[in-house]
C-alpha positions in Angstrom: 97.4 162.1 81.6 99.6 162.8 79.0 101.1 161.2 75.7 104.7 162.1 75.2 106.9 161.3 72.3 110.8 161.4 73.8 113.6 161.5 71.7 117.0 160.1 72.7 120.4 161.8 73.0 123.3 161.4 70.7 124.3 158.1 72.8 121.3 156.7 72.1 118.6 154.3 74.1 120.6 153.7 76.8 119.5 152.5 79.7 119.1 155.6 81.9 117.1 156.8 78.9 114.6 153.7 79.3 114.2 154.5 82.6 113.6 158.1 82.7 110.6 157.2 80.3 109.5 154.6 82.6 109.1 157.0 85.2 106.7 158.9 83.7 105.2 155.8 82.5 104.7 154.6 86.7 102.7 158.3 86.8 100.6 157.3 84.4 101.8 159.2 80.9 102.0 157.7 77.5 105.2 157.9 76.5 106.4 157.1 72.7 110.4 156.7 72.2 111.4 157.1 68.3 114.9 155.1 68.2 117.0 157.3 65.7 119.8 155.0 65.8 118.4 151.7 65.1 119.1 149.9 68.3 122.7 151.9 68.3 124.3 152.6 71.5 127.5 154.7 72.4 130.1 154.4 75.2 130.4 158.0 74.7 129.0 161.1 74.0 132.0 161.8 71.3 131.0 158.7 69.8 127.8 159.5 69.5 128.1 162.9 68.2 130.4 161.6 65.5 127.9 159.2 64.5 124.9 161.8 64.7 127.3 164.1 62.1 127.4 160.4 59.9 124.2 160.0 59.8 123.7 163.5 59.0 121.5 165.8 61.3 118.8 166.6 58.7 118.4 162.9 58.2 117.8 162.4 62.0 115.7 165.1 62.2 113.6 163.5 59.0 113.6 160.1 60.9 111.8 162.1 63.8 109.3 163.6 61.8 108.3 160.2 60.3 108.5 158.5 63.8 105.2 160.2 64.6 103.4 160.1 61.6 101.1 157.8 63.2 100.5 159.6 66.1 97.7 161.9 67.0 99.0 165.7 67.0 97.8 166.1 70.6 101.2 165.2 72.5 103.9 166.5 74.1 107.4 166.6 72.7 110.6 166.2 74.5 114.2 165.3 73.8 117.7 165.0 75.5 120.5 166.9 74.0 120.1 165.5 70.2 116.7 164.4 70.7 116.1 168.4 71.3 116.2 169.1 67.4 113.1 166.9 66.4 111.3 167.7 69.5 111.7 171.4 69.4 110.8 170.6 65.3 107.9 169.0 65.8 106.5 171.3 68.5 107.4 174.6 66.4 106.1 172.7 63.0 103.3 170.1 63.6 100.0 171.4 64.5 98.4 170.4 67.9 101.2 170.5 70.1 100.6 170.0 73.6 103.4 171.4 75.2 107.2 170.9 74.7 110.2 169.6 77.3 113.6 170.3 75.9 116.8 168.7 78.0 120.6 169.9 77.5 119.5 171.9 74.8 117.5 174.5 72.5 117.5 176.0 69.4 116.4 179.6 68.6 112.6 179.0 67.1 114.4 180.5 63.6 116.3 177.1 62.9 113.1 175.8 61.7 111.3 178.6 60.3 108.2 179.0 62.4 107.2 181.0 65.4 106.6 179.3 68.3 103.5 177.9 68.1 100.7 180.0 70.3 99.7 178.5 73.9 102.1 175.1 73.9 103.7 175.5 77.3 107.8 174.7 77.4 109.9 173.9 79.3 113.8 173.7 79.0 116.3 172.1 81.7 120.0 173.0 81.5 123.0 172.4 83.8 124.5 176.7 84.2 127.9 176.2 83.6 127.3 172.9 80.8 130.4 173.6 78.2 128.1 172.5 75.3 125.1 174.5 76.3 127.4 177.5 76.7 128.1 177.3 72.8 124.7 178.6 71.6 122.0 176.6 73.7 121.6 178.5 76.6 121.3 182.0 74.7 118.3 180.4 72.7 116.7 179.1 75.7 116.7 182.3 77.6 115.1 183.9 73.9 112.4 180.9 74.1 111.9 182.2 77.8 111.9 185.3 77.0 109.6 185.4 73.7 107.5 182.2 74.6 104.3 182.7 76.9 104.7 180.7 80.2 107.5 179.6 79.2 110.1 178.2 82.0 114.0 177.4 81.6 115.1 175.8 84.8 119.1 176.4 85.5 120.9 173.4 87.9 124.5 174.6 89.2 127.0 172.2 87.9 128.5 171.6 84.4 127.5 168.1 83.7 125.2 167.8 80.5 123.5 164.5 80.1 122.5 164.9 84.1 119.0 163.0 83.8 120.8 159.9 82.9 121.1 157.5 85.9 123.4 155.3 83.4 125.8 157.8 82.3 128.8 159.4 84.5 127.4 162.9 84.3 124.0 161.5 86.1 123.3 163.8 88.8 120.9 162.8 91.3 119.8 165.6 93.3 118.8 167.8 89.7 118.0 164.6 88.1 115.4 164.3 91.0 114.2 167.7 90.4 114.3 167.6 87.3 112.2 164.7 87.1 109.6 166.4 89.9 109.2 169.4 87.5 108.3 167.4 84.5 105.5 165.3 86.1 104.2 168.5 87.5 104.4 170.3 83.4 102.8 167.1 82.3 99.9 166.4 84.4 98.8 170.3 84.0 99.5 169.2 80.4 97.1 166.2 80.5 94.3 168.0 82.8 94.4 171.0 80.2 95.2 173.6 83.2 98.0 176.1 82.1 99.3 176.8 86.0 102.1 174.6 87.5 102.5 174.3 91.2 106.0 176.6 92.6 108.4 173.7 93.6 111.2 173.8 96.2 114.1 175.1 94.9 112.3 176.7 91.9 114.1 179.9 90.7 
C-alpha cells in the first residue's frame, strides 16, 4: 500500500474532498491531507481563487512544503487544481518521491527549477475542453507526458474542472468513477514497487 500526501483545491477541505481521500483510505492507502486554508471553506471556486491570490501563492506553496516535513520522503504526491502547485513541487524538489497524481492541473517542470525527478511515475487527470486548463495547464501536461518516462495524462470529454468532487456542481460521476479506478490502480503498483499499470476500459 501506499502513503499519499493530498493537497486540496482553491475551495478548500470540502467535503467531496474528504471523501475522495477516504476512498483511498477504504483500499487500504495512507493518505495525509495538508489543510492550506486553516479550516477555510469556499462556496465557490472565485472565492477561493481570490483568497489563494490573498494569501499569496508562494506562501501556500511554503505551507505545503512545511506540511510534510515530518513525513518520510517515500510518498506519493497529489493535488486538485491548487493543490497541484505543492504536489507537483514537492515531487519535482524533494528527494524520494514515489510517484505523483496531479488533478485539473500542471505546471511545466521549469516553474520550480528541477527536472522531473528520474523513475517517479505521474499521472495527470484533466477534463479536454476545461476553460482553466485550456489557459496553460493542458499544454504542460502533454510536455510532462511527453518528456516524463511512463508518464500518463488521462483526457475526460466535458468542460467541468473540479469533476472528482462529489460535493461541488461540476462533480461528474461517470469520469469521477474512472478517475478514481485509475488512481487505485497507479497507487497499488506504487505501493507494490511494480512500474506496469493494468489497461482500463475506456483508457485512451
Amino acid at each position: 500500500m501506499a502513503a499519499v500526501v493530498l493537497f486540496h483545491h482553491a475551495q478548500g477541505q470540502t467535503a467531496g474532498f474528504f471523501a475522495f481521500a477516504d476512498k483511498l483510505r477504504a483500499a487500504g492507502h495512507t493518505i495525509h491531507a495538508p489543510d492550506l486554508y486553516d479550516g477555510r471553506t469556499f462556496p465557490t471556486l472565485d472565492e477561493g481563487v481570490a483568497h489563494a491570490k490573498q494569501v499569496g501563492f508562494d506562501t501556500l506553496g511554503e505551507r505545503g512544503g512545511r506540511a510534510v516535513e515530518g513525513l518520510p520522503n517515500e510518498v506519493v504526491y497529489a493535488g486538485f487544481s491548487l493543490g497541484v502547485m505543492p504536489a507537483q513541487m514537492l515531487a519535482q524538489t524533494r528527494p524520494g518521491a514515489k510517484g505523483a497524481l496531479l488533478f485539473h492541473a500542471a505546471f511545466p517542470t521549469s516553474e520550480f527549477g528541477a527536472a522531473w525527478p528520474r523513475g517517479v511515475p505521474l499521472q495527470i487527470h484533466m477534463m479536454d475542453a476545461d476553460e482553466w486548463v485550456l489557459e496553460g495547464d493542458l499544454d504542460a501536461a502533454r510536455e510532462l507526458e511527453k518528456t516524463v518516462e511512463g508518464a500518463e495524462l488521462f483526457l475526460y470529454p466535458g468542460d467541468r474542472h473540479l469533476f472528482a468532487d462529489s460535493s461541488l456542481p461540476d462533480y461528474d460521476d461517470s469520469a469521477a468513477a474512472l478517475l478514481t479506478q485509475r488512481v487505485l490502480a497507479f497507487l497499488k503498483d506504487v505501493g507494490s514497487q511494480g512500474l506496469k499499470r493494468p489497461v482500463l476500459a475506456g483508457d485512451r
